[in-house]
SEZADREN-963673 format. One line per 2 residues: number of its first residue (from 1); for each residue x, y, z of C-alpha. Coordinates in steps of 0.001 Angstrom, whole numbers, plus 500000, padded with zeros to 6 digits. Example, Ala and Ser with C-alpha at 12.3 -4.5 7.8 and 13.67 -1.06 7.14 Angstrom:
residues 2
1> 512300 495500 507800 ~ 513670 498940 507140;
END
This chain:
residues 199
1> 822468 114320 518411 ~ 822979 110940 520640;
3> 825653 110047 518458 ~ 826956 113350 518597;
5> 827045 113293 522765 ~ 828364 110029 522651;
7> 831407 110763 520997 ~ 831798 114254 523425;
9> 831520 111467 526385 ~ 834151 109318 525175;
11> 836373 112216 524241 ~ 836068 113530 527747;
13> 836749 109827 528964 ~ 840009 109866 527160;
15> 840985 113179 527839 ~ 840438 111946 531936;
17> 842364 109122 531370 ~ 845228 110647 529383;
19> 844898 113350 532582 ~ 845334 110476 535180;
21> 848500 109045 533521 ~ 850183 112052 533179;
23> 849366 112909 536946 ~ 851029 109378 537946;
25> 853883 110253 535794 ~ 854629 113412 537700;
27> 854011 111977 540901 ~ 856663 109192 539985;
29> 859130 111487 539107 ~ 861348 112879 541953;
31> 860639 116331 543395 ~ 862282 119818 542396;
33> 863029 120235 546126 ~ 864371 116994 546038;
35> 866509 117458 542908 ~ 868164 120778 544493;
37> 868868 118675 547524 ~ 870777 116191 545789;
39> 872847 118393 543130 ~ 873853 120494 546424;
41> 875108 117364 547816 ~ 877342 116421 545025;
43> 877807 118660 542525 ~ 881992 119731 542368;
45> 882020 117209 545605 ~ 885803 114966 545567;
47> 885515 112004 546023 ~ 887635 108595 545484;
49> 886277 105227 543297 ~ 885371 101993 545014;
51> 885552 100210 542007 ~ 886319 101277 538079;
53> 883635 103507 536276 ~ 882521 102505 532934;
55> 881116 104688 530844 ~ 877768 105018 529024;
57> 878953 105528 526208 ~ 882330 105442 524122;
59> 884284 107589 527332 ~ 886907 104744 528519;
61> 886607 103948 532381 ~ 888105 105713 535474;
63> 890194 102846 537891 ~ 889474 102072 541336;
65> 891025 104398 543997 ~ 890973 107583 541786;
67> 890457 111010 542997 ~ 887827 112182 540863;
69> 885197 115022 540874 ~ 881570 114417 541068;
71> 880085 117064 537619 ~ 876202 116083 537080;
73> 873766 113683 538600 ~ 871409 112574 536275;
75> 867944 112534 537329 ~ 866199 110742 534475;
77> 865334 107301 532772 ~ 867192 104849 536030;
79> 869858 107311 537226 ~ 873561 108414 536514;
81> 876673 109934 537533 ~ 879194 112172 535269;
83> 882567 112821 536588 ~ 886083 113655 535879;
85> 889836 113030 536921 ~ 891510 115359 538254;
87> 894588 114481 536629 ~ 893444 113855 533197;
89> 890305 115430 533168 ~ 888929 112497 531806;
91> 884891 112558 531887 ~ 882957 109451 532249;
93> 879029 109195 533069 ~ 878283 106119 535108;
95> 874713 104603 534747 ~ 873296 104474 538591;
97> 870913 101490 537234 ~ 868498 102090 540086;
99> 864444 101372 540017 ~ 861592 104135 539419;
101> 861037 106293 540964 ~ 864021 107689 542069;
103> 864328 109497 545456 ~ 867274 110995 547442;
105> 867455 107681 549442 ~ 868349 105527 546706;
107> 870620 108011 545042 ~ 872613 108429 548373;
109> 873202 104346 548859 ~ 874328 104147 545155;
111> 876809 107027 545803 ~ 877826 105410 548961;
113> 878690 102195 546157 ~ 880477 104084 544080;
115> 882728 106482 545539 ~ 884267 107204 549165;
117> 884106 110659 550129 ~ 886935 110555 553027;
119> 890417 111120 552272 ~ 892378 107488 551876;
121> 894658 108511 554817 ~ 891688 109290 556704;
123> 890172 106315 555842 ~ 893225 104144 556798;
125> 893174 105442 560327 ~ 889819 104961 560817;
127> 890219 101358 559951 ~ 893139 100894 562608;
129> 890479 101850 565223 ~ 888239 100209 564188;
131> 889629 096610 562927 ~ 893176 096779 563832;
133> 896020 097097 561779 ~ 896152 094072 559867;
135> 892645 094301 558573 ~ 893618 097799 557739;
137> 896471 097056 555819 ~ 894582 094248 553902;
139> 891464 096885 553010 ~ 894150 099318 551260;
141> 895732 096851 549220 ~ 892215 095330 548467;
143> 892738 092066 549970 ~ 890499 089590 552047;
145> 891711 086794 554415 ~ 889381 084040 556021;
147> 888347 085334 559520 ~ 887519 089222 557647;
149> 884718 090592 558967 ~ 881864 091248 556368;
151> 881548 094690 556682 ~ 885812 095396 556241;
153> 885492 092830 553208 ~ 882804 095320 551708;
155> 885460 098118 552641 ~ 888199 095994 550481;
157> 885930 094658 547664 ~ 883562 097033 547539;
159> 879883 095912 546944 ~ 879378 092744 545679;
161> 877359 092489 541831 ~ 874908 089710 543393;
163> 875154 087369 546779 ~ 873529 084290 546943;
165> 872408 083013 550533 ~ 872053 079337 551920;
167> 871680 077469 554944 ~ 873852 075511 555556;
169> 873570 072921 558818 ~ 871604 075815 560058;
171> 874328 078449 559387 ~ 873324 080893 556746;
173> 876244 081196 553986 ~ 876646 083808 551891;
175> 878283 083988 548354 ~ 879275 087629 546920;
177> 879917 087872 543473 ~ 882528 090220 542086;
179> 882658 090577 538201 ~ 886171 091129 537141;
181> 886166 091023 532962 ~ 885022 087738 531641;
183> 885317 085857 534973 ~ 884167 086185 538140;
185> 885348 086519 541811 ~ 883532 085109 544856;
187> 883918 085347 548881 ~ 881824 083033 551001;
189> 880424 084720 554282 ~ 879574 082590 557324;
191> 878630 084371 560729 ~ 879757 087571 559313;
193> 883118 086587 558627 ~ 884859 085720 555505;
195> 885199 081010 555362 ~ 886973 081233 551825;
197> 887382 083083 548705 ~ 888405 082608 544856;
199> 889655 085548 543278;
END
C-alpha cells in the first residue's frame, strides 16, 4: 500500500511538472491576437528589398530593390518571411532568424530590415528633404562617401550583418560589416558620420 501511494505521488509529481512546461511553452509562444495583428499587417502588403532574399530552401534569391509581395509570415521555430515577384512570380521564404519568443516588436524591426514599404520615388524625395540631393543620389545608387551620415548609410547599405565598436582617443568608432559572397564589406563610423570604407 506505501509503495503503492508512493508511486501515485510521483506520478502526480510528473504529471505537475510535465503541466508546468507545457504552460511555459504556451506562454512563450506569441499570442493569437498577436498573430492576427501581424498577418493583417503584411499579408498581400508591396513592398521593395533592402538587400537580396535567400531562400530556405532550394528557391533561388530575390535581388535588392525588387518589388515584391509579402505571402506568409511564419510564426514558428525563429521566424520567416515568404514572398513573391511580381514579375516572375518567383517565391522565396526568408528565415527572420530572430530569438524566442517572438512578439510583434521584433517581427516589425526585422521587416523594417528587409523590405521598404514606400514607393522608390517616394523614397527619393524624401531623401532630398531630408539630406540633400547628393546624399540622395548616392542612397539610390547604393553608394557611401566619407562625411555620410550613419543613418543615410543604413538607407544605402542597408543593415549591417555585425558592427564592432571601439574607442578610439576617446571617439567611439564603429565598424559595419556587410557580407557580400565570400568576402566582406566594411564602413567605419566616427561621430555618426561615415571616416572610410572598403567595399
Amino acid at each position: 500500500m506505501a509503495l503503492r501511494n508512493l508511486l501515485v505521488a510521483a506520478a502526480m509529481l510528473i504529471a505537475a511538472n510535465g503541466c508546468s512546461t507545457v504552460k511555459q511553452v504556451v506562454v512563450k509562444d506569441i499570442p493569437l491576437e498577436e498573430q492576427k495583428l501581424i498577418h493583417d499587417t503584411y499579408k498581400d502588403r508591396t513592398a521593395w528589398t533592402r538587400g537580396v532574399l535567400e531562400d530556405m530552401g532550394e528557391g533561388g534569391s530575390i535581388p535588392r530593390d525588387e518589388k515584391i509581395q509579402i505571402a506568409v509570415i511564419g510564426l514558428h521555430y525563429s521566424g520567416s518571411v515568404t514572398v513573391r515577384t511580381l514579375k516572375k512570380r518567383n517565391k522565396v521564404t526568408q528565415a527572420l532568424e530572430l530569438e524566442r519568443p517572438l512578439s510583434k516588436e521584433k517581427i516589425d524591426a526585422k521587416m523594417e530590415e528587409l523590405f521598404w514599404f514606400v514607393d522608390p520615388t517616394l523614397r527619393q524625395v524624401a531623401y532630398i528633404r531630408k539630406w540633400g540631393k547628393k546624399t540622395a543620389q548616392a542612397i539610390v545608387d547604393h553608394e557611401v562617401f566619407v562625411g555620410m551620415t550613419a543613418e543615410a548609410t543604413v538607407e544605402s547599405w542597408g543593415f549591417p550583418a555585425k558592427r564592432n565598436i571601439n574607442d578610439i582617443g576617446g571617439k567611439r568608432e564603429e565598424q559595419w560589416i556587410y557580407p557580400a559572397g565570400k568576402r566582406s564589406k566594411y564602413v567605419y563610423i566616427i561621430d555618426n558620420k561615415v571616416s572610410k570604407w572598403d567595399d
